[in-house]
C-alpha positions in Angstrom: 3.4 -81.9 47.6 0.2 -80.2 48.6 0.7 -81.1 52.2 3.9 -79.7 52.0 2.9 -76.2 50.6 0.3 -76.0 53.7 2.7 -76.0 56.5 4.6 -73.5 54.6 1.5 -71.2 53.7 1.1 -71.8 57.8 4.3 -70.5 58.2 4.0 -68.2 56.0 0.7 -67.3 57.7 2.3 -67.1 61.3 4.8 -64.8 59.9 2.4 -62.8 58.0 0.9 -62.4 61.3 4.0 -61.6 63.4 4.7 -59.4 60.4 2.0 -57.2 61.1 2.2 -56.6 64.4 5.6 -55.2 63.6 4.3 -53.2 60.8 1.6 -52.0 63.1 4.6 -50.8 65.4 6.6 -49.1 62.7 3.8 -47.8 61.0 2.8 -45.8 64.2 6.6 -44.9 64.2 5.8 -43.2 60.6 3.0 -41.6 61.8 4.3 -39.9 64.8 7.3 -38.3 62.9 5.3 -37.2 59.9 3.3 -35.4 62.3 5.9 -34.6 64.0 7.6 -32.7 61.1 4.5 -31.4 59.9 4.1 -29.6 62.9 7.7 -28.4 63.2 7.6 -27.0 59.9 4.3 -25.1 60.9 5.5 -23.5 63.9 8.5 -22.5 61.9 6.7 -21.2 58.9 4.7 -19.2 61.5 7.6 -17.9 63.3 9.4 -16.7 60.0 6.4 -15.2 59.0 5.7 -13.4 62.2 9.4 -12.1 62.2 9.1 -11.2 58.3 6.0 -9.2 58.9 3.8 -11.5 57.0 1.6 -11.8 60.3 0.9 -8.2 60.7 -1.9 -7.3 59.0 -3.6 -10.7 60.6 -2.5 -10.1 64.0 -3.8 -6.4 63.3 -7.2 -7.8 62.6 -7.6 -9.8 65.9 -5.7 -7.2 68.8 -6.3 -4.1 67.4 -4.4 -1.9 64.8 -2.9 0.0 67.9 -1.5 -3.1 70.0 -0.1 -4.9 66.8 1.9 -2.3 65.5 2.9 -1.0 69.2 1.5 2.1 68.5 -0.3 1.9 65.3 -2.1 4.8 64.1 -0.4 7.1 66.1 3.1 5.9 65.5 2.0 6.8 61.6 0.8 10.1 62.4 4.2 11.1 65.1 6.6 9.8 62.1 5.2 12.9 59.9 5.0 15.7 63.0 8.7 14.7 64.1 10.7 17.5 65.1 14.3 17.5 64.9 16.9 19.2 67.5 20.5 20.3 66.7 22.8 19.6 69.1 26.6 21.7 69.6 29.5 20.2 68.0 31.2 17.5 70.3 34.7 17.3 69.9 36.8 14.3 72.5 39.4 12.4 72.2 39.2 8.9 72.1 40.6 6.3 74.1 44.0 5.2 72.3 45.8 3.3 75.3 48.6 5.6 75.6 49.7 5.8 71.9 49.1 9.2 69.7 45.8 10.9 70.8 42.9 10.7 68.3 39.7 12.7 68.4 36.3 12.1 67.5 34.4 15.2 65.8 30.3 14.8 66.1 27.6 16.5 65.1 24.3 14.6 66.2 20.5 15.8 66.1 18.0 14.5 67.8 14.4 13.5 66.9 11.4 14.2 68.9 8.2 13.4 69.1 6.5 16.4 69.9 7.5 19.8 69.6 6.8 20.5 73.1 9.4 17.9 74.4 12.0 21.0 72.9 12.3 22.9 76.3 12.7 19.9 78.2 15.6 19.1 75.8 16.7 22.4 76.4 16.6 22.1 80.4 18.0 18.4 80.4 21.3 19.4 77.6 23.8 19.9 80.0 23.4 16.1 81.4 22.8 14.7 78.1 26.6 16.6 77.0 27.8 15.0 79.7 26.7 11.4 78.9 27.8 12.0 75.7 31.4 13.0 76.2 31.4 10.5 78.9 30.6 8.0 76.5 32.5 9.0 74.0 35.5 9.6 75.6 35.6 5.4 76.2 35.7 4.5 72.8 38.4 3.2 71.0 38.8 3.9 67.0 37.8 0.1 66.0 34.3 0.8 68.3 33.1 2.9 65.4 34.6 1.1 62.4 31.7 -0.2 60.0 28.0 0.0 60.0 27.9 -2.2 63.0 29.7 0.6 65.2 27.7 3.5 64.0 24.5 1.3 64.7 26.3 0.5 68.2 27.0 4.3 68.9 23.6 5.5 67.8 21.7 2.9 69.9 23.9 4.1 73.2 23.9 7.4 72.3 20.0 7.2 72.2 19.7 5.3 75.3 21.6 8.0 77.3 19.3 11.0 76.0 16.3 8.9 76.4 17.1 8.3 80.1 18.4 11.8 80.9 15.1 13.4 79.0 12.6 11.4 80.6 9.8 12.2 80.0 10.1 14.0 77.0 10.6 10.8 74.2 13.8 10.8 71.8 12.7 8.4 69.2 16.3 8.6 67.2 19.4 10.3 67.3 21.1 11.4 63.8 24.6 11.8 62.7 24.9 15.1 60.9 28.7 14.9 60.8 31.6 12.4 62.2 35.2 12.6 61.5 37.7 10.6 63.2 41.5 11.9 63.6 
């Protein structure tokens, strides 16, 4: 019975051997997808926390204050010397595809960066009305229906005053008053 138990514990043996060889393989398997998922998760954490803001102060610390924060300092001291300019009262009506008219009442004003930028504001207005009622004249009643239209109007409404001031710089426009009829 002894002689018997050898050739199996040979067996056994050869596929203890052949075992490891394919435990070798898998095990490298293992390691290449726990590091694989280790680093996915890192680059992940690091991009929410870069889009969060987390990163800031960090990135801060190694470009600069100023390059970091695309303007840094001086974007903190601007946001408290703003100036703000009131536009006149735009009244157009909107674009209704041929049933009743509607109009679109706005009061907008603008803010600045510098006081100085004023009297190029003042120069520039009559192409920035323009835009405007160009603009505005296009819209139909569901463009401006929610948050998500008035974000939609204030970004294009800041994008035609920023082109039409150049160089003067418009860093928002600001709904004073906006009824739709």
């Amino acid at each position: 019975m002894a002689e018997e138990e050898e050739p199996v514990g040979e067996a056994g043996g050869d596929d203890a051997g052949g075992g490891d060889a394919s435990s070798d393989k898998s095990g490298k398997k293992k390691l290449f997808i726990i590091i694989g998922l280790v680093l996915l998760v890192l680059v992940g954490g690091l991009a929410g926390a870069y889009f969060t803001g987390l990163l800031d102060p960090v990135l801060e610390m190694i470009v600069g204050k100023e390059v970091a924060s695309g303007g840094g300092e001086s974007g903190d001291e601007d946001s408290g010397s703003s100036v703000f300019y009131d536009l006149e009262e735009l009244l157009v009506n909107l674009n209704t595809g041929g049933r009743k008219s509607s109009f679109l009442k706005i009061r907008v004003s603008l803010e600045l960066e510098r006081a100085e930028d004023i009297p190029r504001i003042e120069n520039v207005m009559p192409r920035v009305i323009d835009n405007f009622q160009t603009y505005l004249r296009e819209l139909r009643i569901d463009d401006l229906k929610g948050s998500a239209g008035m974000y939609r109007l204030r970004e294009e409404l800041l994008r035609r005053v920023s082109i039409a001031a150049a160089p003067a710089r418009v860093k928002d426009v600001l709904f004073k008053e906006m009824l739709v009829q």
